[in-house]
N, C-alpha and C positions, 0 to 999 in steps of 0.2 A: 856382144854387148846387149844385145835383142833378148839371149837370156836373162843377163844379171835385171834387166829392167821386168821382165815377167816375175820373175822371183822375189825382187822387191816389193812390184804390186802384193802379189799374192799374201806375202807377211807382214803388209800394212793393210790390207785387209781385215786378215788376221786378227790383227792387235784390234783394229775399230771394231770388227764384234765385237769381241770380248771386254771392250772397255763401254760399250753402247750396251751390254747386255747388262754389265756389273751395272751402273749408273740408272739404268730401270730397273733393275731389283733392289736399288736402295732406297728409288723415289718411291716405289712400290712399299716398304717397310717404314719409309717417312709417312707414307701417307695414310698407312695405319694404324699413327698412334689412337690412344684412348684418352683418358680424361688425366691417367698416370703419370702420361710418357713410356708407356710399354707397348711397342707392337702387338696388334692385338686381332686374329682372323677368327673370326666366328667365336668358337670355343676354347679357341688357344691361343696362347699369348707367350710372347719370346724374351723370360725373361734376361738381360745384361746384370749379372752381379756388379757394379760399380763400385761397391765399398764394401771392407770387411763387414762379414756376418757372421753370427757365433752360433757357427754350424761346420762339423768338420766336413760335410755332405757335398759343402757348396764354397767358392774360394772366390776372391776376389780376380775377376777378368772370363768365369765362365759364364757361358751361355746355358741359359735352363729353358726348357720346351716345356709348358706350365700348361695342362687339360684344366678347365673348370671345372667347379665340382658344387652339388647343392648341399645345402646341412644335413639335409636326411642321411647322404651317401655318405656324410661322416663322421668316424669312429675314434673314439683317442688312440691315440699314438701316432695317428694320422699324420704326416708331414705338411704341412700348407703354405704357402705364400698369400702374404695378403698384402696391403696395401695401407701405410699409416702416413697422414698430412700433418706436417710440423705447425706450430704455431705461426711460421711465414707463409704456410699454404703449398710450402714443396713436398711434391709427393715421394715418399720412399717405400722402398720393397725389405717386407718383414720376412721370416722366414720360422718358422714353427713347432713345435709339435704339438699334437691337440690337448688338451689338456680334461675340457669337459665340455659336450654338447649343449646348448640350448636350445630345441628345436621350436619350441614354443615361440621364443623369443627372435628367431633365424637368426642364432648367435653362435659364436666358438669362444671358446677363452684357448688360448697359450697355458704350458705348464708355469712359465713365467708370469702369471697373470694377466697377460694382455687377452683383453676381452676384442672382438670385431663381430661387426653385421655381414650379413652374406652380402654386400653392397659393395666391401671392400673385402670380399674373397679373389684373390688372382687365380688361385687355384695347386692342385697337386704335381708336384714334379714326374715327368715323364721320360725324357732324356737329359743328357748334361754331358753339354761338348765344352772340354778343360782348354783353358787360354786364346780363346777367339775375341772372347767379349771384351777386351781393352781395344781391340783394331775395328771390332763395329763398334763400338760404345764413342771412338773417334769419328769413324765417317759418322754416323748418326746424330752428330754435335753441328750445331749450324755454322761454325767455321771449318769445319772440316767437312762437312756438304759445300760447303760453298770453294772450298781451294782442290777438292779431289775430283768430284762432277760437273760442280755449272761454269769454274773459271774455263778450265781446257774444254769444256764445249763451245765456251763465248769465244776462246782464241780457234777453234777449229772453224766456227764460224764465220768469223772473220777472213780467214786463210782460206774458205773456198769463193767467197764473196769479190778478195784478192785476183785469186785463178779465173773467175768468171771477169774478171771488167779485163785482164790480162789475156783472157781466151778474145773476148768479143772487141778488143782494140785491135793485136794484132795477129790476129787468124790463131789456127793451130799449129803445132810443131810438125815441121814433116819427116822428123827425125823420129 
């Protein structure tokens, strides 16, 4: 019996890493959005396809690893992401090919005409992991932070709070 309880420890242990490690790596990617909603460290930004884009490069639910890039560094045919605000002020991720430099201007235009300032450059695709970006695009959503991370920490919380007034009433188990 003394086993089966070490071994249970040991794989509930287990599990609290790993779900204390996930849960700081998301708070960690919540907390650095940009001004977009795009995670954003330094010079690279992680883009989530969220909604089709008319590009067969990139698909609805992938994840793109997005380097910044300045105008100088770029050349038509160039592939870019950039960042376009609707008339409600929500920001969406565009997706590109260059069309014709403005350096003067720190401009790009699209072959589709969409002109942008290097302001709202997200930048050049670097990697592209296929079907991940719907299951972060959910934790990343504040109902889905809030019922994956903070609910089962507030009930974990509770539940050692529980063990502690349960420890400190009546003694420890001598079993």
């Amino acid at each position: 019996m003394k086993v089966v309880r070490i071994i249970g420890k040991v794989i509930f242990s287990i599990v609290a890493i790993v779900y204390f490690a996930f849960a700081l790596f998301m708070t960690i990617l919540l907390l650095n959005f940009n001004n977009y909603g795009v995670t954003q460290f330094d010079d690279t930004s992680i883009v989530v396809i969220k909604e089709s884009i008319t590009s067969d490069e990139f698909k609805k639910g992938d994840v793109v690893i997005v380097k910044s890039v300045e105008t100088r560094n770029i050349n038509e045919g160039d592939t870019i992401f950039a960042y376009k605000v609707d008339a409600n002020g929500v920001p969406h991720i565009q997706v590109g090919t260059v069309g014709e430099v403005y350096p003067d201007e720190d401009a790009i235009s699209f072959e589709n005409g969409d002109t942008y300032t290097s302001k709202y450059y997200a930048g050049t695709p670097s990697k592209v992991y296929h079907n991940i970006g719907t299951f972060l695009s959910v934790i990343e959503s504040k109902w889905g932070f809030l019922f994956i991370v903070l609910v089962p920490c507030f009930l974990i919380f509770i539940y050692e709070i529980y063990a502690l007034i349960v420890e400190i009433k009546y003694g420890a188990d001598e079993n």
